[in-house]
DOKOLTI-138712 format. One record per residue: x, z, y of N, C-alpha, C in turn. Coordinates in steps of 0.2 Angstrom, whole numbers, padded with zeros to 4 digits, always signed. Each point is the difference from the previous one (the first is absolute). Layout:
XZYXZYXZY...
% end
This chain:
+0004+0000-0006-0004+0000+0006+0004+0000+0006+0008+0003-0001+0003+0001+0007+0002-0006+0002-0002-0006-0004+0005-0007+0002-0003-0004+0004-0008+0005+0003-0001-0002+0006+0002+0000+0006+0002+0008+0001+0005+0005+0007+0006-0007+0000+0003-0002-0007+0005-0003+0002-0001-0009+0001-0006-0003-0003-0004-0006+0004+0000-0001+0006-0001+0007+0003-0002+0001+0006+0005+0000+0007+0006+0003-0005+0008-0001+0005+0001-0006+0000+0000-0006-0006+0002-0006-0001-0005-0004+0007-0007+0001+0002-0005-0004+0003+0005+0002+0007-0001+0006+0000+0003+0003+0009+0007-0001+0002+0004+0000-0005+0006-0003+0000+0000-0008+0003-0004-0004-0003+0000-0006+0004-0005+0001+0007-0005+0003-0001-0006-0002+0005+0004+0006+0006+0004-0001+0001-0001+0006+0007-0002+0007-0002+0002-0003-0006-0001+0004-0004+0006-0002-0005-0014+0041-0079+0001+0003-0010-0004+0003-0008-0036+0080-0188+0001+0000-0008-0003+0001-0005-0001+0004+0000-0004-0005-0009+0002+0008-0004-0004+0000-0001+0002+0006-0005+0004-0003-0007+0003+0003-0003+0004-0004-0006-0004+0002-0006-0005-0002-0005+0000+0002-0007+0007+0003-0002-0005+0007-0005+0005+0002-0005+0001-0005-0006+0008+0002-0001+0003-0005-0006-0003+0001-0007-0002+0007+0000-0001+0000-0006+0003+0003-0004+0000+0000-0008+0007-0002-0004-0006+0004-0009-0005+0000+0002-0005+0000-0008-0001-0006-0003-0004+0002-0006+0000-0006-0004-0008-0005+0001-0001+0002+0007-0008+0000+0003-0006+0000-0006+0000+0006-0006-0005+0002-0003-0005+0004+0003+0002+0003+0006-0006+0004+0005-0004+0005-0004-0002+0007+0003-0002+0002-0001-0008-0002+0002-0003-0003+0001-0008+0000+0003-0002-0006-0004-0006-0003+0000-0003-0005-0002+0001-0007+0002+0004-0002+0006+0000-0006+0000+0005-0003-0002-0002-0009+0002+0004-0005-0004+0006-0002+0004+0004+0004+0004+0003-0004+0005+0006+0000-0004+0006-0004+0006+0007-0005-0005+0005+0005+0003-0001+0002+0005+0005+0004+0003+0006+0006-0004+0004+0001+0005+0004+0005-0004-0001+0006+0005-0006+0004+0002+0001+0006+0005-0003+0005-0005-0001-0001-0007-0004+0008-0002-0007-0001+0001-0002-0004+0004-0009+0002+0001-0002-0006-0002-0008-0003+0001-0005-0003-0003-0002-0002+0004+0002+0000+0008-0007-0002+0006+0005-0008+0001+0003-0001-0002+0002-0009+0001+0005-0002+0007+0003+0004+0000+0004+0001+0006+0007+0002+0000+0004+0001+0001+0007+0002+0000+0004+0006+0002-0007+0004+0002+0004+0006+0002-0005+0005-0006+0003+0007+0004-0001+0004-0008-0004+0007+0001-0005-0003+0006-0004+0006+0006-0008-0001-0006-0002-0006-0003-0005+0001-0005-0007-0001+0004+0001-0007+0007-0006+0000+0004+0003-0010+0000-0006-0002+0002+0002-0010+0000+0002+0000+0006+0003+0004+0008+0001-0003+0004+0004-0003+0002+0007+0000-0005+0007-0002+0002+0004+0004+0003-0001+0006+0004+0006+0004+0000+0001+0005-0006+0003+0004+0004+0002+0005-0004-0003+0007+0003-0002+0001+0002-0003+0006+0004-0005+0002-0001-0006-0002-0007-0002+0004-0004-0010+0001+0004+0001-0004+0006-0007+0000+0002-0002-0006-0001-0006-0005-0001-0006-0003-0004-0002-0004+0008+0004+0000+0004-0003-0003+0007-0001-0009+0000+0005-0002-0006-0003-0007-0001+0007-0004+0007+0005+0002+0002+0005-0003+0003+0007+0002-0002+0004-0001+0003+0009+0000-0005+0002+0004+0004-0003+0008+0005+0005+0003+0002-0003+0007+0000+0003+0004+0000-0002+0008-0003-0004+0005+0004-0004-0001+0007-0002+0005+0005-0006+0002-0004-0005-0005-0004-0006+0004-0002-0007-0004+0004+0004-0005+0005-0007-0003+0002+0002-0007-0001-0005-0004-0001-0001-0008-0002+0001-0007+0008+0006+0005+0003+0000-0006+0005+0007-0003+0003+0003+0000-0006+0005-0004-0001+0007+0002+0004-0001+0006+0004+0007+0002+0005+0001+0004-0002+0005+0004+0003+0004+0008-0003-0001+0006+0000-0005+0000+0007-0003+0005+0000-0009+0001-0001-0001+0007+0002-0005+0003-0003-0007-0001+0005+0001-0004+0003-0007+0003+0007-0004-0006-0002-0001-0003-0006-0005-0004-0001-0001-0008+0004+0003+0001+0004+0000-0010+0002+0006-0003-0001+0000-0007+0003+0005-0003-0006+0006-0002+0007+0001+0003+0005+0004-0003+0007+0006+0002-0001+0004+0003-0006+0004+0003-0001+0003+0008+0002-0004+0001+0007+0001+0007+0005-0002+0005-0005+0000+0007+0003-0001+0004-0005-0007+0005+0009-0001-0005+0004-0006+0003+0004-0007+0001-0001-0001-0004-0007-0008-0001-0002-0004-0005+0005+0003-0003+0005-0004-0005+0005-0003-0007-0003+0004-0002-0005-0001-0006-0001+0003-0007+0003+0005+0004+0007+0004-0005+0003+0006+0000-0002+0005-0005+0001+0008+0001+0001+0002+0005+0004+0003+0004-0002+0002+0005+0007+0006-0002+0004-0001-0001+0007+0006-0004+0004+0003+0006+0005-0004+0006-0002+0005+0005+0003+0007+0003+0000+0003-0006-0004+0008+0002-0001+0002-0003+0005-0003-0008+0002+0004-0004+0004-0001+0001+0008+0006+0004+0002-0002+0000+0008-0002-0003+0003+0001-0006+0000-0002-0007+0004-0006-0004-0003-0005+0004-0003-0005+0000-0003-0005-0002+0008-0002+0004+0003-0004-0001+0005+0002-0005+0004+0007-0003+0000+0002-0005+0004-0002-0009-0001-0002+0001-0008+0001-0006-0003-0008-0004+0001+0000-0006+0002-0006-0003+0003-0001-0004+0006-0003-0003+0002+0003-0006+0006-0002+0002+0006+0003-0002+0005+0000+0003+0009+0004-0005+0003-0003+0000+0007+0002-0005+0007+0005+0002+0003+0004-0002+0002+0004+0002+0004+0002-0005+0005+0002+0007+0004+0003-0007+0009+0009+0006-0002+0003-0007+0002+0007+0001+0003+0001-0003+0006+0004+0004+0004+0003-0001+0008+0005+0000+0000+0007-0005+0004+0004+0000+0001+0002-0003+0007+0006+0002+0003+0001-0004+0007+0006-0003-0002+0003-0006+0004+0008-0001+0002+0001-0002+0007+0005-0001+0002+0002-0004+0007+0006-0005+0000-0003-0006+0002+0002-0006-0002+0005-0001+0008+0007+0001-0001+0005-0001+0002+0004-0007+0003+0001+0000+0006+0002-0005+0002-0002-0007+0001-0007+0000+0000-0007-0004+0001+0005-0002+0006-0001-0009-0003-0001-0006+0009-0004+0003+0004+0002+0001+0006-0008+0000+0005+0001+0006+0002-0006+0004-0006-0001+0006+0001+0004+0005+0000+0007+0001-0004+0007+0006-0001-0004+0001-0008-0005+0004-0001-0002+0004-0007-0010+0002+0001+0002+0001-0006-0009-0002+0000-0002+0005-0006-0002+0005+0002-0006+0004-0003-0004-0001-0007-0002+0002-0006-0006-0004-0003-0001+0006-0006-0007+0000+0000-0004+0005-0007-0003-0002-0003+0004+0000-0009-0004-0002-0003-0005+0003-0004-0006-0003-0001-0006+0005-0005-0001-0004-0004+0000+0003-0008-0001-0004-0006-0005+0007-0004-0007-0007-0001-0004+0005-0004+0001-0003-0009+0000+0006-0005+0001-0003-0005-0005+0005-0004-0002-0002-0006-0004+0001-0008+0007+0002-0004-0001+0006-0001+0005+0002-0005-0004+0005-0004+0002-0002-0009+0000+0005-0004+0006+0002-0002-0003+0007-0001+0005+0004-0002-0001+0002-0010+0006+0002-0002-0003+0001-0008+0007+0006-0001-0002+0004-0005+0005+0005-0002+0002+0001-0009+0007+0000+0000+0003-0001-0007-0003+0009-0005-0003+0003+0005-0002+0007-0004+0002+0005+0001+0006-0001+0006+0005+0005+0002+0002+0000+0005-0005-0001+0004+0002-0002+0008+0003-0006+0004+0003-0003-0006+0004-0006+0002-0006-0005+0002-0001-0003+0006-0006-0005+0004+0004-0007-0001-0005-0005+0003+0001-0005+0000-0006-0004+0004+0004+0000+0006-0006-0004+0004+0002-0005+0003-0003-0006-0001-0002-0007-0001-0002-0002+0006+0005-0002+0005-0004-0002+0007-0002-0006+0002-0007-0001+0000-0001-0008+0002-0001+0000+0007+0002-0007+0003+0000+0000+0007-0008-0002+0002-0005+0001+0003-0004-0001+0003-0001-0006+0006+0004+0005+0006-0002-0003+0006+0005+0004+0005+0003-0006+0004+0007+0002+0004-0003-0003+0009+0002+0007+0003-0002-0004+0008+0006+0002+0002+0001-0002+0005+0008+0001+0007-0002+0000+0007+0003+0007+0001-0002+0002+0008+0007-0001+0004+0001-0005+0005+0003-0001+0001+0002+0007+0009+0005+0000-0001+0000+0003+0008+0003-0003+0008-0005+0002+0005+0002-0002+0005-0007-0006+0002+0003-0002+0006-0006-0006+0003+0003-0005+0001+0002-0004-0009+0004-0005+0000-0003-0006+0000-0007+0001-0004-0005-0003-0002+0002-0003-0009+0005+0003-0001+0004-0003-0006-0005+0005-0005-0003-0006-0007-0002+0003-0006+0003-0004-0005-0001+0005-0004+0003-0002-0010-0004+0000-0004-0002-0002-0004-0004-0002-0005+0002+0000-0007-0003+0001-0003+0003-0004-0008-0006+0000-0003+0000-0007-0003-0007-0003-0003+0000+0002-0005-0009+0003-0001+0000+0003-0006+0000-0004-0007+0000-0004+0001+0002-0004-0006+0008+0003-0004+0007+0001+0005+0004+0003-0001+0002+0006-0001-0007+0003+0002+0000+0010-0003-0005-0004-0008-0002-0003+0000-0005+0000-0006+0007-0002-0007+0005-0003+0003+0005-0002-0006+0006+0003+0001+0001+0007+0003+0004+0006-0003-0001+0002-0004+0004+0004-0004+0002+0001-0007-0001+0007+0001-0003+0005-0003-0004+0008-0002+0008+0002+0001+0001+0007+0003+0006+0004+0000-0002+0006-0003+0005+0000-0005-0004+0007-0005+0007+0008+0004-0004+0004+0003+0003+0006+0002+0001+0006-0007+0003+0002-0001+0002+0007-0005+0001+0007+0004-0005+0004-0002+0000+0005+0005+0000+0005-0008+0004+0006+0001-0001+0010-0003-0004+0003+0002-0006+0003-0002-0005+0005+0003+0004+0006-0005-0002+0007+0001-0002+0006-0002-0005+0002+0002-0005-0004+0002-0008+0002-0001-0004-0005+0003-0003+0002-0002-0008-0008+0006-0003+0005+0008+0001+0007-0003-0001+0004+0008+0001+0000+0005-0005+0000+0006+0003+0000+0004+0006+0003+0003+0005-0004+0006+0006+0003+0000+0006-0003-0003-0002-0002-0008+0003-0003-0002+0006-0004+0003+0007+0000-0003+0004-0008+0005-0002-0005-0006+0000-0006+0006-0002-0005-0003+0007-0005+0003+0005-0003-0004+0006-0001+0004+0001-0005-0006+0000-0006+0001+0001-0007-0004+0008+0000-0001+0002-0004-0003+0008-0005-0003+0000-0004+0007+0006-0002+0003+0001-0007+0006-0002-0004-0005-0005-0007+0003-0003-0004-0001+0002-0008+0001+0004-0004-0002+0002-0005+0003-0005-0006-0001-0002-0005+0006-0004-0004+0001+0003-0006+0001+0000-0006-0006+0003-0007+0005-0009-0005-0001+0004-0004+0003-0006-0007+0002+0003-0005+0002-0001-0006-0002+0003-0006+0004+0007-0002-0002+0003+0005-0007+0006-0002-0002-0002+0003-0009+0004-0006-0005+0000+0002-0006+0007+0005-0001+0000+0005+0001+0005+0004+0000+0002+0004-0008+0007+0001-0004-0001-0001-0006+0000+0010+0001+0004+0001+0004+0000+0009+0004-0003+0000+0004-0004+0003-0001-0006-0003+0008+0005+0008+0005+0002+0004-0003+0005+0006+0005+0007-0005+0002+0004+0000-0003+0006-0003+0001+0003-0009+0003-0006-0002-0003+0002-0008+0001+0000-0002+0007+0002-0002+0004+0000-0004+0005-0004-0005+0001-0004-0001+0007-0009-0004+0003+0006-0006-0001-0003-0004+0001+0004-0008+0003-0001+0000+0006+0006-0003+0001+0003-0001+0008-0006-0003+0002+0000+0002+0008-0005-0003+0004+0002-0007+0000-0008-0002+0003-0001-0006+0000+0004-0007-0002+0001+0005-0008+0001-0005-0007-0004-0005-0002-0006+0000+0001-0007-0004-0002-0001-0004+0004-0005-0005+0000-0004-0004+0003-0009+0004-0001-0003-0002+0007-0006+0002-0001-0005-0001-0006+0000-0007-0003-0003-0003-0004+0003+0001-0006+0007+0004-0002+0000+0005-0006-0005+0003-0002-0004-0001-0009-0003+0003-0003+0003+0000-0007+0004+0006+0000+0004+0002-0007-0005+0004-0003-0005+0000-0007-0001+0006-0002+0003+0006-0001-0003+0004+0002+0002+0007-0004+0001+0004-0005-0003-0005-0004-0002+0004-0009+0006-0004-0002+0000+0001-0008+0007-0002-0003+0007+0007+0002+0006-0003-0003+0004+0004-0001+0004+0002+0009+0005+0005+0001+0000+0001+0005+0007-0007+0004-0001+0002+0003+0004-0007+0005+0007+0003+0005-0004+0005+0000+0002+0002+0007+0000-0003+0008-0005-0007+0000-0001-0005+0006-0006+0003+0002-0004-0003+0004-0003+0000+0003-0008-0002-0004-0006+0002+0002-0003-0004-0005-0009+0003+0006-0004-0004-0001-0007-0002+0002-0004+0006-0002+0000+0006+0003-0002+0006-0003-0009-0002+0000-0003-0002+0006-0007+0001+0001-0001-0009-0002+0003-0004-0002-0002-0007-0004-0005-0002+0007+0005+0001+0005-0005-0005+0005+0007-0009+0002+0003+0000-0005+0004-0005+0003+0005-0001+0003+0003+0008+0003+0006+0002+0005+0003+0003-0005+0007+0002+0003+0003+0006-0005-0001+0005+0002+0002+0005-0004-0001+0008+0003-0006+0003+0000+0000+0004+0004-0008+0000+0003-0002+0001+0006-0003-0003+0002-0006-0002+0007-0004+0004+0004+0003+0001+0007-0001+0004+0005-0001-0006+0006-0005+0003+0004-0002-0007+0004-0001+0006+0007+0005-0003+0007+0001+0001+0007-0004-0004+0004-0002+0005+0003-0005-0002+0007+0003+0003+0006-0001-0003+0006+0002+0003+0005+0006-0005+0006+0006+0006+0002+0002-0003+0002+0006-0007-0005-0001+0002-0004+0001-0008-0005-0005+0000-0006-0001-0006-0003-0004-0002-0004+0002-0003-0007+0000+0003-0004+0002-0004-0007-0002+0006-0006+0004-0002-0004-0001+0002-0006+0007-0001-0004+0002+0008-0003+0007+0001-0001-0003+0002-0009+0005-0003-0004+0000+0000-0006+0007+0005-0001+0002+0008-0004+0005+0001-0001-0001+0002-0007+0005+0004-0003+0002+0005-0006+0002+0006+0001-0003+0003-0001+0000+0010+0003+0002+0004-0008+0002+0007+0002+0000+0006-0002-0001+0005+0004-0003+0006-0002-0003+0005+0001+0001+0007-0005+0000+0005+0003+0001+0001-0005-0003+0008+0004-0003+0006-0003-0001+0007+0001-0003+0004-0006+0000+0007+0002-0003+0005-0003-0006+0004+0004-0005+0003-0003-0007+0004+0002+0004+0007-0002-0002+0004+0008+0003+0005-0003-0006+0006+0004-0005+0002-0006-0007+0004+0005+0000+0006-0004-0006+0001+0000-0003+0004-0006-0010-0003-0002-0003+0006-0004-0004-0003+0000-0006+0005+0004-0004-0004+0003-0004+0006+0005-0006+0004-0001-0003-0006-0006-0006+0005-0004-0001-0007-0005-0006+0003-0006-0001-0006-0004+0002-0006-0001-0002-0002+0008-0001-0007+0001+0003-0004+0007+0006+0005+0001+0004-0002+0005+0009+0002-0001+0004-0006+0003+0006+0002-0003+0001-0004+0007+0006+0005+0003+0004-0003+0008+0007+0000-0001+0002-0002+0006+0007+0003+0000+0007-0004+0006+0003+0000-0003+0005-0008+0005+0002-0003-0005+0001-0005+0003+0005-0007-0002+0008+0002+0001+0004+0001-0004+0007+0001+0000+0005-0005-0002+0005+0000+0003+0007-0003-0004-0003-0006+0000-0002-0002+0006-0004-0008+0000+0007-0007+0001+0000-0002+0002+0003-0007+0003-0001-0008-0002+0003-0005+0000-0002-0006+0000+0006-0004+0004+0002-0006-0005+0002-0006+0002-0003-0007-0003+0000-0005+0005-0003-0004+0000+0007-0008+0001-0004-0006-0001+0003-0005+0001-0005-0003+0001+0001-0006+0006-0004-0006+0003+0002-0005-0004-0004-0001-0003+0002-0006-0005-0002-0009+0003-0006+0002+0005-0002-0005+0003-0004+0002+0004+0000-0006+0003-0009-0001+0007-0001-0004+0001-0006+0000+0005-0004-0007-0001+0001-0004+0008+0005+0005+0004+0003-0003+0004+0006+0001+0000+0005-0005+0006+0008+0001+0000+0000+0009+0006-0003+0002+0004-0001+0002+0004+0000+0007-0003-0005+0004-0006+0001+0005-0005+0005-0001-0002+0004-0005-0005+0007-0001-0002+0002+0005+0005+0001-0003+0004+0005+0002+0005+0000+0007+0001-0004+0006+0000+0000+0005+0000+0003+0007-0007+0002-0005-0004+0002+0003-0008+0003+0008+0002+0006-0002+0006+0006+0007+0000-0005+0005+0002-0005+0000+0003-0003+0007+0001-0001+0005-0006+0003+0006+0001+0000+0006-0004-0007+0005+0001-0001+0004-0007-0005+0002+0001+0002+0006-0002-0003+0009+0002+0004+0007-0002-0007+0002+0000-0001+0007-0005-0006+0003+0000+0000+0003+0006-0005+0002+0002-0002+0003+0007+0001+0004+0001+0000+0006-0008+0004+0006+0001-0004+0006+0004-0007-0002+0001-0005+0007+0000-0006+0001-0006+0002+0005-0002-0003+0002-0006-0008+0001+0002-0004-0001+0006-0006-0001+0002-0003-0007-0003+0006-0004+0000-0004-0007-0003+0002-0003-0008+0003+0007-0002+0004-0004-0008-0009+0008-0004-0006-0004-0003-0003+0006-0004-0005-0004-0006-0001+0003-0003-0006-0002-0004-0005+0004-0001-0005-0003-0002-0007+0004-0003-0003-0002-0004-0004+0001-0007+0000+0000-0004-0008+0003-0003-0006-0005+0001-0004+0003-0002-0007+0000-0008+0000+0002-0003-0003-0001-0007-0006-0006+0001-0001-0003-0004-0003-0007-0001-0005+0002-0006-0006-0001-0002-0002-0001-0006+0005-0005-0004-0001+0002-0006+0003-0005-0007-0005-0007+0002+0006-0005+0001-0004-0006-0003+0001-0003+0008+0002+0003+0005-0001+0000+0007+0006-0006+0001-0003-0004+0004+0006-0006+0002+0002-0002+0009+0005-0005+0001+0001+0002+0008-0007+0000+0005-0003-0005-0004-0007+0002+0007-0003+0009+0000+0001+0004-0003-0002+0007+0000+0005+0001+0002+0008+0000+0000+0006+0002+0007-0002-0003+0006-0003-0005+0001+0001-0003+0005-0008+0004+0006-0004+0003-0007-0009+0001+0004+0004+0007+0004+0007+0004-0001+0001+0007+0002+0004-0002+0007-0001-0006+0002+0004-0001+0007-0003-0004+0006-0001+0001+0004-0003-0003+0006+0004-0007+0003+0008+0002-0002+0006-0005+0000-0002-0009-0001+0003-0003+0005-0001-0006-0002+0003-0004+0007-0001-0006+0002+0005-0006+0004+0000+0004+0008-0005+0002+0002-0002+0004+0006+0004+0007-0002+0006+0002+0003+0004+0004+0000-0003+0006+0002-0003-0004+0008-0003+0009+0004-0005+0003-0005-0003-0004-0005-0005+0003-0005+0005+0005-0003+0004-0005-0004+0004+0006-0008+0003+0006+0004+0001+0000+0009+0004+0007+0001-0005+0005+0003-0006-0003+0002-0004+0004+0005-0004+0004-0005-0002-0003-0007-0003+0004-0005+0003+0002-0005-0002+0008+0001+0003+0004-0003-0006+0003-0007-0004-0002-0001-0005+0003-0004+0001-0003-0008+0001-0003+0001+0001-0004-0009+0006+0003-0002-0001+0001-0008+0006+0005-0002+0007-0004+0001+0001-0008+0001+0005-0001-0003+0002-0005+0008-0002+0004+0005+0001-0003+0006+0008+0002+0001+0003-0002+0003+0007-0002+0003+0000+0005+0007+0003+0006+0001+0000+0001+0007+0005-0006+0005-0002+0003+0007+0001-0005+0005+0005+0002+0001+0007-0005-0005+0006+0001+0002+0002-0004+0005+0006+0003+0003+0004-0006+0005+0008+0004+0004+0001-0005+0001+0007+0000+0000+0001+0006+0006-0003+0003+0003-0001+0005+0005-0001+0008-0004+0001+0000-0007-0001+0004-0002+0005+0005-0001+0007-0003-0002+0006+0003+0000+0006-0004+0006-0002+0005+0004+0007-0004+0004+0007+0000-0002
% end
């Protein structure tokens, strides 16, 4: 998901701008003491291999008609009469061993990040925050250990100052991101809880064979009208992440210039919150950054802006996320019904009532 924040450096960068019970062996000459015909070598008569003198198959002497010794007929170890394996008597799985038991099950989340885009023609540097709404489930190995599954949603860019400059990325390009899976440690689902994920590395717009260590390709390596697939084995080039025909992926500038910049990014961060009650989990974005390469543009004019640098912002006001519970089965349009956010900026800052609204960041925040 973060390889939006760094999409977003590559657009600004030009625009002015991540067992079995064992039978007994035996050893008689299976004449048995009782009346039956059986072939067995266990002493008894009931047809079976052990030497308790009941047809269940174990050894444990009770008549319950299954192969293990508690005394009740529902096929698990213990005695409380259902078959869940627990020893609660509920009839359910018992999942109160696994901490991360309450956590598991799908939720929306918004992520926010800022940068400052360095050395912009024109302007000097240029402000921008990114909000990315995403569909994540979460799933637990039985011991805390989580696994949560980010899909991107829907990505908008606030741009700062009264440049008139906006960024964009077509949703057909967040629609052919690749799921970023997070690994987080709980010691409980309770409130309080730290909820504190693995660094996360995001690429796009490059077939990377290390998506950590390999090298983006040199800027403006490509031609606009490069469309390498991304599937297949890895290349380490460049390659048509959103399949619209360009390389990379596809970030489209308005303002005081016009075009549309194709690059290949990496991202990369950690979630580091707790969890706030059931159905909420917050916290900051950590340990974030990003680099990028301008692969192409659809003018000579964007070209020309590639040396612009981009640095995190560096106020922990604009690096957070929030994390709300979803029904099962719940998909991006139910993250997206928790936000008022959308192409009218003043709307996504000035409301504050939907749970998965974005406060009103901006560059005036941390001087």
């Amino acid at each position: 998901m973060r390889a939006f924040s760094t999409l977003v450096c590559a657009a600004l960068a030009c625009a002015g701008l991540s067992g079995c019970n064992g039978g007994s062996s035996g050893g008689d000459d299976d004449t048995g003491t009782g009346t039956g015909t059986d072939v067995d070598a266990d002493g008894d008569a009931d047809g079976d291999t052990d030497s308790d003198g009941d047809t269940d198959g174990d050894a444990g002497g009770d008549t319950d008609g299954d192969t293990d010794t508690d005394g009740d007929a529902d096929g698990d170890t213990d005695t409380d009469g259902d078959a869940d394996g627990d020893s609660d008597g509920d009839g359910d799985t018992d999942t109160s061993t696994d901490p991360g038991a309450g956590l598991v099950g799908t939720w929306g989340e918004l992520g926010v990040t800022a940068v400052i885009a360095k050395n912009v023609p024109i302007l000097g540097q240029q402000w921008s925050s990114t909000r990315s709404w995403l569909l994540v489930q979460i799933a637990s190995d039985g011991a805390g250990h989580l696994t949560a599954t980010e899909k991107a949603c829907m990505t908008k860019i606030k741009v700062g100052g009264a440049t008139g400059t906006k960024v964009s990325i077509p949703q057909s390009t967040i629609d052919h991101m690749k799921p970023t899976e997070r690994l987080v440690t709980v010691t409980s689902s309770a409130p309080g809880t730290a909820f504190q994920s693995d660094i996360v590395y995001d690429v796009a717009g490059v077939n990377l064979c290390d998506p950590v260590n390999d090298p983006l390709p040199a800027a403006l390596s490509a031609q606009p009208n490069d469309s390498t697939p991304c599937s297949g084995a890895c290349t380490g080039g460049q390659c048509d992440q959103d399949e619209d025909g360009h390389p990379g992926v596809t970030s489209k500038i308005t303002g005081l210039l016009s075009c549309s910049i194709y690059a290949a990014v990496r991202g990369w961060s950690r979630l580091d919150g707790s969890v706030a009650d059931a159905d909420t989990i917050s916290g900051a974005i950590t340990d974030c950054g990003s680099e990028q390469s301008l692969l192409a543009a659809s003018s000579q004019l964007c070209k020309d802006q590639s040396s612009s640098t981009i640095e995190d912002d560096a106020c922990a006001k604009h690096h957070y996320f929030k994390m709300v519970r979803l029904a099962d089965g719940a998909t991006c349009a139910d993250v997206l019904a928790l936000t008022d956010c959308d192409e009218a900026e003043g709307t996504c800052d000035n409301n504050t009532v939907q749970p998965l609204d974005p406060t009103n960041d901006k560059a005036s925040d941390c001087p």
